[in-house]
N, C-alpha and C positions, 0 to 999 in steps of 0.2 A: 232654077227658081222653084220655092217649094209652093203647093197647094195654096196655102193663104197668104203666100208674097204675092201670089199673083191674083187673088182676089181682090185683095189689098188695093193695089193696083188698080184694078176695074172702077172699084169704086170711085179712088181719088181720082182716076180721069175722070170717071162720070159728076164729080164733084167740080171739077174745073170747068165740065161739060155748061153745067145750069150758072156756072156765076158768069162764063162767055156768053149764054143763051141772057142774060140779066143785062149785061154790059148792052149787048146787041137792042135788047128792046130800050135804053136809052137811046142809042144810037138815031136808032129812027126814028125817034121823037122829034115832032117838029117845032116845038116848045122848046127844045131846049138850046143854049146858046150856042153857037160856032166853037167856042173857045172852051165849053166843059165838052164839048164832042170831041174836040181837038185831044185833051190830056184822057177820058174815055178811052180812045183810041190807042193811044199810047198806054194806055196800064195793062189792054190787052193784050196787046203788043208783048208788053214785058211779061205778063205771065205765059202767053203760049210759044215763045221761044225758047231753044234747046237750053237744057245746061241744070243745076242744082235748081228744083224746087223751092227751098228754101229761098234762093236768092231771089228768083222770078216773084214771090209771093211778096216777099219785103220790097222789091222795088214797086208792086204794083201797089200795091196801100199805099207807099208813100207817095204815087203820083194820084191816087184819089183822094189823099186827105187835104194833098196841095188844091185841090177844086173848092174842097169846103168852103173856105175862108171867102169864095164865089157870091157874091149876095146879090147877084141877078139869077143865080140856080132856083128853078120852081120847086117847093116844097118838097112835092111830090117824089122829083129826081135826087133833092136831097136826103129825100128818106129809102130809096133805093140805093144813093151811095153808101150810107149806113150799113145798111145788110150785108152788101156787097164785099166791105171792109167786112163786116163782121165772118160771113161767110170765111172769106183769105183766112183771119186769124184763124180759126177752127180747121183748115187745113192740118 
């Protein structure tokens, strides 16, 4: 692995780093419902397990756009999932 494959590297972990440190601070919101923590968990889930990035990424947006449609979600966490998705796509 050459010099900037693995910087490369550095970074996108550190990038997956802050959208799991994001996930996390929903998590322990006590505002927010059982059931957006529930699928939360699950998207984390799917991106920090083995296997093609790509895949991990696509499954995790799809399981956070699935919350959207959520209309007891607080604004607030709703505008974190935003990022959050948005963050994945700029992977």
């Amino acid at each position: 692995m050459s010099c900037l494959e693995k910087k490369g590297s550095e970074i996108m972990n550190e990038r997956i780093n802050d959208i799991v440190a994001m996930m996390d601070e929903i998590l322990d919101d006590k505002t927010v419902p059982r059931n957006v923590k529930k699928m939360i968990q699950k998207a984390k889930e799917l991106l920090l397990k083995e296997g093609d990035l790509e895949l991990r990424k696509d499954a995790s947006i799809h399981a956070l756009e699935d919350i959207d449609d959520d209309p007891n979600i607080p604004m607030f966490t709703r505008t974190s999932i935003w990022n959050i998705i948005s963050m994945l796509e700029s992977l």
